[in-house]
C-alpha positions in Angstrom: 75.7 -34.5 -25.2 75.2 -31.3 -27.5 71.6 -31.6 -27.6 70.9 -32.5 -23.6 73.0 -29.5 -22.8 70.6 -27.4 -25.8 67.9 -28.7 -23.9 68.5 -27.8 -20.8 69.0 -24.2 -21.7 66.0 -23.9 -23.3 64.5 -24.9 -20.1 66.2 -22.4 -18.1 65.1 -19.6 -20.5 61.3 -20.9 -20.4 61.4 -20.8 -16.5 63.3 -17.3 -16.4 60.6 -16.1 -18.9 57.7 -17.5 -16.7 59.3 -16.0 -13.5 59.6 -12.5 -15.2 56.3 -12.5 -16.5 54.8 -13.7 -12.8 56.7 -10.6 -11.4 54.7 -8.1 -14.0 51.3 -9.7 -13.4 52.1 -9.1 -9.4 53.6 -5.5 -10.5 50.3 -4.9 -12.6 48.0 -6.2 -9.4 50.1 -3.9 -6.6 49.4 -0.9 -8.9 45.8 -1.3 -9.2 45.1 -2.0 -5.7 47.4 1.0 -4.5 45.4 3.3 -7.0 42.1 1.8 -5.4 43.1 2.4 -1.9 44.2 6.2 -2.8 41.5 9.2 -1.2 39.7 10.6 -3.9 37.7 13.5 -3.2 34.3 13.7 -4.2 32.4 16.6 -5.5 29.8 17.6 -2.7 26.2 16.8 -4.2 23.8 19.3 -2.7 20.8 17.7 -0.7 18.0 20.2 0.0 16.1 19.4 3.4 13.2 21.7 6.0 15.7 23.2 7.8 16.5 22.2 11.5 15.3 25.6 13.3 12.6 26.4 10.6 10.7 23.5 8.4 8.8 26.2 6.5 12.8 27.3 5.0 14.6 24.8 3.1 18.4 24.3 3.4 20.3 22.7 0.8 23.9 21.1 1.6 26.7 18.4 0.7 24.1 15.1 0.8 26.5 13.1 2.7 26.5 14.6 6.0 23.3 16.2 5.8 21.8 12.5 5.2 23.6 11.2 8.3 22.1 14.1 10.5 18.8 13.7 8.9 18.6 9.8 9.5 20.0 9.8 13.1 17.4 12.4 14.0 15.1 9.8 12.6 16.3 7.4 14.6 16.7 9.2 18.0 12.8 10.5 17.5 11.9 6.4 17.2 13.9 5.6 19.8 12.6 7.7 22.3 8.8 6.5 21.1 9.4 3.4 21.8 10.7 4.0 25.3 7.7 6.5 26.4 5.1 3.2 25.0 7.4 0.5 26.5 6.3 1.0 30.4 2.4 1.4 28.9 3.0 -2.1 27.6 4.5 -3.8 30.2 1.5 -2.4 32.3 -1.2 -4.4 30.5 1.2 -7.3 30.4 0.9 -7.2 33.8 -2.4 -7.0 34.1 -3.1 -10.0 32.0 -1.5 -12.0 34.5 -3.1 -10.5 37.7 -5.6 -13.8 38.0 -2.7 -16.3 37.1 -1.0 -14.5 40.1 -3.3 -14.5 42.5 -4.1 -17.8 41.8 -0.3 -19.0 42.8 -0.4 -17.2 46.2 -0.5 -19.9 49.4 -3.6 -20.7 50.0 -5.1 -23.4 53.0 -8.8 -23.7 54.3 -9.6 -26.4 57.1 -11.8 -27.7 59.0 -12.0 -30.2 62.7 -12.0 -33.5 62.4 -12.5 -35.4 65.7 -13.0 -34.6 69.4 -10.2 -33.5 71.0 -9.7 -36.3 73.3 -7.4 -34.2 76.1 -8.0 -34.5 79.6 -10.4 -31.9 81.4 -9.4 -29.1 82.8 -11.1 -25.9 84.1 -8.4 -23.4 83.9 -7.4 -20.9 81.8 -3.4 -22.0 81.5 -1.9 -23.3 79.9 -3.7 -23.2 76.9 -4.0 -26.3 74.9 -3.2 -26.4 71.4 -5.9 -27.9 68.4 -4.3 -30.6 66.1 -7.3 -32.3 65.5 -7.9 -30.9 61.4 -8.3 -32.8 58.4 -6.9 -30.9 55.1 -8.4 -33.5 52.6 -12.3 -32.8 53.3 -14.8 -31.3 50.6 -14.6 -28.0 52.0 -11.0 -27.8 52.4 -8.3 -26.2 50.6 -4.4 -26.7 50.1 -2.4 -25.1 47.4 0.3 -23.7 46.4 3.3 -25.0 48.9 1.3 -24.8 51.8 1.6 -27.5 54.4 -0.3 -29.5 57.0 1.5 -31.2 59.7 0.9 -32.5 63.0 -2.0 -29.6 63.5 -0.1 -26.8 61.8 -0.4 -25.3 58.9 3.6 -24.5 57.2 4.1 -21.3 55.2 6.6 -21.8 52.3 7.1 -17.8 51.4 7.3 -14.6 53.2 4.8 -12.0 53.2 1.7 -11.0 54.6 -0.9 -13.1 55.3 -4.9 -13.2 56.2 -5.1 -15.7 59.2 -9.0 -16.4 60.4 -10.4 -19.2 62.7 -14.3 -20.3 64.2 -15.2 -22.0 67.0 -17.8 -23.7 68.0 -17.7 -24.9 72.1 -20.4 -26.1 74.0 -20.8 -27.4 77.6 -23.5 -29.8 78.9 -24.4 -30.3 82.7 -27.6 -32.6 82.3 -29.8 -32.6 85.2 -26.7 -31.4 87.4 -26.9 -27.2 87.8 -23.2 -25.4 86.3 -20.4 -26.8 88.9 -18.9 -24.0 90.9 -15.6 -22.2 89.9 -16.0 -22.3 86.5 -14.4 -19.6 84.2 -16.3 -16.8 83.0 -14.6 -16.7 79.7 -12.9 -19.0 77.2 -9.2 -17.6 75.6 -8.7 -18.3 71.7 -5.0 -17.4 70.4 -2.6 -18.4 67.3 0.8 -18.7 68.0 3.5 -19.3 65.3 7.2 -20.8 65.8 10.0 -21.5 63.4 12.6 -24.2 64.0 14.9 -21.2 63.3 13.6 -19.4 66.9 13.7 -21.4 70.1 10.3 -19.8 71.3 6.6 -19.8 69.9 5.2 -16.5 69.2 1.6 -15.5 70.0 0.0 -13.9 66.9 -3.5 -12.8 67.9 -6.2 -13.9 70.7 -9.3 -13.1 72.2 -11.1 -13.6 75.3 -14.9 -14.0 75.0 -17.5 -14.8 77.8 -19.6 -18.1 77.8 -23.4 -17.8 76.9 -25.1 -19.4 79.4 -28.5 -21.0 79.3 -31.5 -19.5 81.4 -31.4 -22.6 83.5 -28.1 -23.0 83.5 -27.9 -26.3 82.0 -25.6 -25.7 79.3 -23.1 -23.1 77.9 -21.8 -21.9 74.2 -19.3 -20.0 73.0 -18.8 -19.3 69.0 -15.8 -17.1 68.3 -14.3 -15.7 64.9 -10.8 -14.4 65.0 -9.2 -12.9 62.6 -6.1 -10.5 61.0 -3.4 -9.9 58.7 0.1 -10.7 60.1 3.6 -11.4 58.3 4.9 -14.7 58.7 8.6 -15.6 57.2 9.1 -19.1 55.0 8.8 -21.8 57.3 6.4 -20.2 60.2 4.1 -23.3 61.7 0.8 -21.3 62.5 -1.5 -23.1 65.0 -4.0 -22.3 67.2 -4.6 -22.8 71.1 -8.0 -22.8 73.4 -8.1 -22.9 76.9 -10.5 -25.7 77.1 -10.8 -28.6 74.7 -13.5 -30.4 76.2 -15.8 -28.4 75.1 -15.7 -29.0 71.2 -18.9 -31.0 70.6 -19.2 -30.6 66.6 -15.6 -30.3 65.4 -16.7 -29.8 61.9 -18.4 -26.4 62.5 -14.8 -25.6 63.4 -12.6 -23.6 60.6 -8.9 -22.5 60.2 -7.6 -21.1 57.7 -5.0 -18.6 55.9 -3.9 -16.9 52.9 -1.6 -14.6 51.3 -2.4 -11.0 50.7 
């Protein structure tokens, strides 16, 4: 019983001795990192440097601070390079793309089809509208979210636009001379409408005399009208004549738009 109780106490003194010498380590630890975090004060090294309101002087003073200002100045001086050349390079950025741009503008070229196959008429209202194009011929064009549909060309953007259109109307009599009444002049106009608006909107138009033969056989009329309008996404742009019966060659006939 002696020598358990011997034992025990030797125990107790090991784990006393451990504890104590755990606490002087820690002690040891505290007082080096509370000597490391003290201020110290340097001795000021000088650091000579042009001076700021003379290079030709020198001025010589602690290197710390007089690093700092000397490197921000530096930096400030790059800084504002690169700003003065970052608009000059963004310029001929953009002018590398200028094709690819162009190239992505709304685009559409067509051309008639098939006679109009409308019922005669000799007046000049109401005018009739031309839906006979095809969009898929060799000399027809279609790009860029432009539309065809049911004679009307569908802009998908807004902005301004070159609209253009030719036609080519003739009138045969035979053997018969030119019937009485008829009009002097044919009317050519593009209209646009929006299922946004309730009403179509006449864009352009022009009135042009017929050409009539010497004998008076025959009449033609070729017309080119043309401008820049601005159309909003969605605009359906067609265009009207006051006569259909007269288109003889529908493939002479052009329409056609594109975005400035």
């Amino acid at each position: 019983m002696a020598v358990k109780l011997a034992e025990f106490a030797n125990i107790r003194v090991m784990a006393i001795l451990i504890f104590l010498t755990d606490v002087v380590v820690l002690a040891a630890v505290l007082g080096i990192l509370w000597n490391m975090a003290g201020v110290k004060e340097e001795t000021c090294a000088k650091l000579c440097l042009p001076c700021a309101d003379n290079e030709m002087k020198t001025c010589c003073e602690c290197h710390v601070p007089t690093l700092k200002r000397f490197l921000s100045e530096i930096f400030n001086d790059t800084l504002y390079a690169e700003k003065q050349r970052k608009p000059e390079s963004q310029v001929q950025d953009l002018s590398k793309y200028m094709d690819v741009s162009w190239n992505l503008k709304p685009t559409a070229h067509i051309t008639g089809s098939k006679i109009e196959t409308t019922d005669a008429s000799n007046n000049q209202e109401p005018l009739r509208p031309l839906r006979n194009w095809q969009k898929d011929g060799n000399n027809c064009l279609m790009q860029n979210g432009m539309e065809f549909r049911n004679g009307r060309l569908v802009v998908p953007v807004k902005g301004f636009y070159h609209l253009y259109g030719f036609l080519d109307l003739y009138q045969s009599y035979g053997n018969e001379a030119m019937a009485p009444g008829m009009p002097d002049s044919i009317t050519m106009r593009f209209y646009k409408s929006n299922i946004l608006k309730p009403d179509e909107e006449a864009l352009i138009e022009t009135f042009r005399p017929y050409e009539r033969s010497a004998n008076k056989r025959f009449m033609i009329y070729q017309s080119f009208l043309g401008a820049d309008v601005e159309l909003d996404a969605g605009d359906e742009v067609y265009l009207k004549v006051s006569n259909l019966t007269y288109i003889k060659n529908p493939s002479r006939n052009v329409f056609g738009l594109h975005m400035l």
